[in-house]
C-alpha positions in Angstrom: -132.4 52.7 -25.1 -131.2 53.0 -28.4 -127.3 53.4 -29.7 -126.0 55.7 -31.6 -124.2 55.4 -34.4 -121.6 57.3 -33.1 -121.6 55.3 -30.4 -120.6 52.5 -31.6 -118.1 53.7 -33.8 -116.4 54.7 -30.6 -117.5 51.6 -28.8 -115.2 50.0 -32.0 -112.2 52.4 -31.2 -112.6 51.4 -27.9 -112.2 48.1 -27.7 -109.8 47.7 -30.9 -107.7 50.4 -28.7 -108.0 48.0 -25.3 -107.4 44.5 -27.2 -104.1 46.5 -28.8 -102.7 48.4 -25.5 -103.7 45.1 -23.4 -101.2 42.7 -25.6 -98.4 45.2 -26.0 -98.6 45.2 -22.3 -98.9 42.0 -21.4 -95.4 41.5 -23.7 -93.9 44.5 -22.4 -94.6 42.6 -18.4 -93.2 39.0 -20.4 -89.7 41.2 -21.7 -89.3 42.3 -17.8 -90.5 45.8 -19.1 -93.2 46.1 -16.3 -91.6 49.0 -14.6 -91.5 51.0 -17.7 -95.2 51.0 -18.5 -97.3 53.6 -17.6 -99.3 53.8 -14.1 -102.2 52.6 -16.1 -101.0 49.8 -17.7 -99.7 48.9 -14.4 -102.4 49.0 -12.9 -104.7 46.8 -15.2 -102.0 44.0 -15.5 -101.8 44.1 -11.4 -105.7 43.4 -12.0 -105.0 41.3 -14.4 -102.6 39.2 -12.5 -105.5 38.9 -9.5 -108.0 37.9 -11.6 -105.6 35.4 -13.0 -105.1 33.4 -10.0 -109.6 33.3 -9.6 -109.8 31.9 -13.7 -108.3 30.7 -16.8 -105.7 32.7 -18.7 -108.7 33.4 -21.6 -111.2 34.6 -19.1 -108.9 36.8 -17.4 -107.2 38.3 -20.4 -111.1 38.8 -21.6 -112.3 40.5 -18.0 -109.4 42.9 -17.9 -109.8 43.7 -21.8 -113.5 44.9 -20.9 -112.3 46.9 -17.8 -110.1 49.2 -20.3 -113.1 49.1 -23.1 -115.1 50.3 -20.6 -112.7 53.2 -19.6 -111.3 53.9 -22.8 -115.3 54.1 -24.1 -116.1 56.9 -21.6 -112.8 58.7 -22.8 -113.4 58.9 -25.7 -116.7 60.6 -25.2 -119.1 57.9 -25.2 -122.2 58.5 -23.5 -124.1 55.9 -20.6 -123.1 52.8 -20.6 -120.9 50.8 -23.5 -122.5 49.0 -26.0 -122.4 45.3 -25.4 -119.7 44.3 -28.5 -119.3 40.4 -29.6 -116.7 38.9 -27.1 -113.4 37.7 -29.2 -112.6 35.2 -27.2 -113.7 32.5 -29.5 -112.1 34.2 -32.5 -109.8 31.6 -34.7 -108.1 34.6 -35.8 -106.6 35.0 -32.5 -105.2 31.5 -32.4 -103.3 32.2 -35.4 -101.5 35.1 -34.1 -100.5 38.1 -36.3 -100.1 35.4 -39.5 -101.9 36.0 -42.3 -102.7 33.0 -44.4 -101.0 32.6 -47.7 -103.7 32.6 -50.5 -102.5 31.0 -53.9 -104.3 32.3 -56.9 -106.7 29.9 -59.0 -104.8 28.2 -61.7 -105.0 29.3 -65.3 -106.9 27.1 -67.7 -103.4 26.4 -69.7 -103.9 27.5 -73.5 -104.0 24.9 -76.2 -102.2 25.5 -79.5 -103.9 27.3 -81.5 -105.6 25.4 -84.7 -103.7 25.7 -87.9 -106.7 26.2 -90.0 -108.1 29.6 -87.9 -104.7 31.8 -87.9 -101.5 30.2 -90.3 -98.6 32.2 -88.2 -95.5 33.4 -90.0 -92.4 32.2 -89.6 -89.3 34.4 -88.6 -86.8 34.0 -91.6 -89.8 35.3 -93.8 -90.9 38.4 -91.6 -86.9 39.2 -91.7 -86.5 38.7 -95.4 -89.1 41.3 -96.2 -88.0 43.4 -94.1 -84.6 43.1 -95.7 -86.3 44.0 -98.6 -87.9 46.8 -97.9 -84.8 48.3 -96.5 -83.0 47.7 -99.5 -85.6 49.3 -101.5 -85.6 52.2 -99.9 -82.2 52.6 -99.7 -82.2 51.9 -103.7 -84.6 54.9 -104.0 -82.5 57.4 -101.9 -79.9 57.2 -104.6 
């Protein structure tokens, strides 16, 4: 059977949503905050916590993460089963943490001086002087 488009745009929300709630949690349980989080999140890190002692800490964190997608799909109004998404588990991004890599910009070809024969510049006393003029020539005029 086919998916939907819709579908998987909520398949996206879904998991986005379980990969975000799942590591807030799992911090919130590090900070001693476990009994403050919702019956819910309780719940999945209890599973998560079983699940831990049968596997690694990846495969774990990956099984639970795909128990919420798979509730958080059907509340959010997806219909049958969820769509089978590309497992982050390999992702380098997620080694990295939160960091985004700092980018520098290409360099800029540096600028020769420009040839005296194509564009003779003016120097500053002269461009001064006439205006000097000028100014005294209208003020000569005015009288």
């Amino acid at each position: 059977m086919p998916t939907k488009a819709a579908d998987m745009l909520i398949a996206r929300r879904a998991d986005t949503r379980a990969r975000a709630d799942f590591a807030t949690w799992k911090m919130m349980a590090k900070l001693n905050g476990f009994s403050a989080l919702p019956q819910e999140a309780q719940s999945f890190l209890e599973s998560y916590r079983q699940l831990l002692a049968r596997m690694t800490e990846a495969d774990a964190s990956e099984a639970t993460i795909q128990l919420m997608y798979k509730r958080y799909y059907a509340e959010m109004g997806g219909t049958g089963t969820p769509p089978e998404l590309p497992s982050r588990a390999g992702d380098p991004a997620k080694d990295s943490g939160n960091v985004t890599a700092f980018r520098r910009p290409p360099a800029r070809p540096k600028q020769t001086a420009p040839d005296t024969a194509a564009k003779p510049r003016l120097p500053v006393a002269l461009i001064f002087i006439c205006l000097a003029v000028v100014y005294v020539s209208i003020r000569m005029l005015w009288r």
